[in-house]
N, C-alpha and C positions, 0 to 999 in steps of 0.2 A: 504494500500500500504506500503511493506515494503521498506526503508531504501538504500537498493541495486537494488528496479524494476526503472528502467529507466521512462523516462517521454513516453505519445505515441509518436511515429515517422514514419512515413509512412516507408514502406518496400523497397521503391523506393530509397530514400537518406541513407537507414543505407547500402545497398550494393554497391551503386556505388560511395560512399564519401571514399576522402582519406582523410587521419587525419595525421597533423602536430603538431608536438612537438610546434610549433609556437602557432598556431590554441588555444593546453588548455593553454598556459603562458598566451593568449592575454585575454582568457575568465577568468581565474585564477586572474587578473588586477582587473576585477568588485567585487573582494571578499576581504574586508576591516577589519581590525584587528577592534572593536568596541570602544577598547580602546582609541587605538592610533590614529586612523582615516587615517590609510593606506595601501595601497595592500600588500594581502601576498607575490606578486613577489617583489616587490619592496624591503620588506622587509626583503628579502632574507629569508623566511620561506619556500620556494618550496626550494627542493634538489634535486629535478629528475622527471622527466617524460618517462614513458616508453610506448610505443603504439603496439600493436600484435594481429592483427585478431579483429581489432573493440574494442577491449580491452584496456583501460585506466588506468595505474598504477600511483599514484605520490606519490612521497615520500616526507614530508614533516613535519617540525614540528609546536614549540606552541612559543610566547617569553617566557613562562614558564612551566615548571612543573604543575606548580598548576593553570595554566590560567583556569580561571570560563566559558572563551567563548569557550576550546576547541573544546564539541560536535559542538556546532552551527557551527563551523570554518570547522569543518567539513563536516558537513552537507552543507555549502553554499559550498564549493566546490565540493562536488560530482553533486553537481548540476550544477554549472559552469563547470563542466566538460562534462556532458548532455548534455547540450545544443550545443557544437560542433556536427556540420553534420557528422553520421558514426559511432558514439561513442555506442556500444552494449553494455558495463559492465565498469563500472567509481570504482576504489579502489582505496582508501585515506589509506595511513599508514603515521601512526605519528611515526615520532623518534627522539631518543635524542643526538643522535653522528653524528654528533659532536656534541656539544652545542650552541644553536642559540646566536651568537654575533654580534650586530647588526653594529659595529666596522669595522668589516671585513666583513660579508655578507648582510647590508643593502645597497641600490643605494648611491649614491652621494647626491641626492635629499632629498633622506629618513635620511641622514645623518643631512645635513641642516639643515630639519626642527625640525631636531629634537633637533640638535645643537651639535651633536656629528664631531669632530676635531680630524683629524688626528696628 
């Protein structure tokens, strides 16, 4: 099984499921940087979400360049994005622009724990 074939799904929920922008952030939640021990939304690593005809785009990066868990980070989220009711083809792009700062786009929370101070 390659990398891009969907998990199976019965033919009954991939046609008649609507798919929310809400729906991959909230399944996007259960995928944890390994490092740091928290979600890539929270983390402000998700940039975008875009949904079209069953089709799942998100745009997203890494905290670094040279992050060692990239692929995996990847791979757990094309999977988390599977697992939404409706989802026919899950694409993960990584980018770098802006540059992930987690200052400005991590939560309040993620902030915290991290101990980062505005």
């Amino acid at each position: 099984m390659s990398d891009e074939t969907p998990p199976a799904e019965s033919p009954r929920s991939a046609s008649t499921a609507t798919i929310t922008e809400e729906q991959v952030r909230q399944q996007l939640t259960r995928v944890e940087d390994p490092e740091i021990h928290l979600d890539i939304v929270s983390l402000g690593l998700v940039y975008g979400v875009e949904i079209q005809d069953g089709k799942v785009h998100v745009k997203m990066t890494l905290t670094s360049p040279g992050c060692p868990y990239g692929p995996m980070l990847v791979q757990m989220a094309r999977s988390a994005v599977y697992a939404v009711p409706g989802v026919k083809e899950a694409v993960i792009e990584i980018a770098w622009t802006p540059p992930w700062d987690p200052r400005t786009m991590a939560s309040d929370d993620v902030k915290a724990t991290l101990g980062i101070w505005d």
